[in-house]
N, C-alpha and C positions, 0 to 999 in steps of 0.2 A: 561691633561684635555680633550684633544682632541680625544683621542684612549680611554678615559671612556665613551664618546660622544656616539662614533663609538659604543662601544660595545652594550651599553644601547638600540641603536637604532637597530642592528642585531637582539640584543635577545627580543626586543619588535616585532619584524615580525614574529623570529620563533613561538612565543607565540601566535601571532594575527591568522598567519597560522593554528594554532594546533587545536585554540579554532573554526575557520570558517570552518577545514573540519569534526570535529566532528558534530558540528551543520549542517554542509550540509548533511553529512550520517545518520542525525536523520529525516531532513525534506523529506530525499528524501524516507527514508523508509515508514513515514506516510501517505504523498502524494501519493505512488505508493497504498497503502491502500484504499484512498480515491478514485483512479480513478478506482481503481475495483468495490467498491460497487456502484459507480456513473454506472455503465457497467451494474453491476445486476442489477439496478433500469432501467434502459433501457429495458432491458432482458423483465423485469416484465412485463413493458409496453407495449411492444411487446405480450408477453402476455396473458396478459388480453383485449389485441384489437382484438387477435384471437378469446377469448372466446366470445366477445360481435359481431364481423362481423359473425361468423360460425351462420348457423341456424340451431339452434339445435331445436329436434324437444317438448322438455322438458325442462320446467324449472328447474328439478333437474339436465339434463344433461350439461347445462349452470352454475348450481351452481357447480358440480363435477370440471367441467374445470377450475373455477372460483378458485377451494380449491385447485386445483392442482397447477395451477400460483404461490400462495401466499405461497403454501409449500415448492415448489421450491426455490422462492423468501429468503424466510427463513434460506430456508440449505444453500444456495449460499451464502447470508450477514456473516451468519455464519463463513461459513468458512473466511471470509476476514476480520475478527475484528481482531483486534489487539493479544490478545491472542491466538487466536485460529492457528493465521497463525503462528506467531515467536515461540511460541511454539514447533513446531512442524520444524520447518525451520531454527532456530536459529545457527544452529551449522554448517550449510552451510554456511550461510547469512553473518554472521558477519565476520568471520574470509577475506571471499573474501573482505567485503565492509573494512575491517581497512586496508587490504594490499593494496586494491586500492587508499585507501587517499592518505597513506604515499609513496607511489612507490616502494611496495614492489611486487619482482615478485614470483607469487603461481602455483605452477604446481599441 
């Protein structure tokens, strides 16, 4: 009864383990996502403070500046969605982030 105890109790960690670094290799992949476009949104701000401090001598040359921030803005978000990044990075990414849970060493 005692060493079924034992076992039950091992193999409830190995499983509690398995399940907590998957779920940490998900949240951290998101997260890192998140603090990028939090960055771009910075970026943006940044700016669009230049377009409004600069004196431009035209409205239209304030609006140009203005369309160029937001476009930038755009391709920047872009590239940092979910898709668009793993996509393209996946085959890097993951293989490193499963061998790091498990303590696998990748050369």
């Amino acid at each position: 009864m005692r060493e079924a105890m034992g076992t039950n109790v091992k193999r409830g960690f190995n499983s509690l383990f398995i399940v907590l670094a998957f779920a940490w290799a998900a949240s951290c992949l998101v997260i890192f996502l998140k603090q990028q476009i939090k960055e771009v949104g910075m970026d943006y701000g940044h700016d669009t403070h230049i377009c409004y401090a600069s004196e431009y001598t035209t409205q239209a040359e304030k609006a140009e500046c203005l369309k160029r921030a937001e476009q930038t803005f755009k391709t920047d978000v872009a590239q940092w969605t979910l898709g668009n990044f793993y996509h393209g990075a996946w085959r890097s990414i993951n293989p490193y982030e499963i061998a790091f849970n498990f303590g696998i060493q990748v050369e």
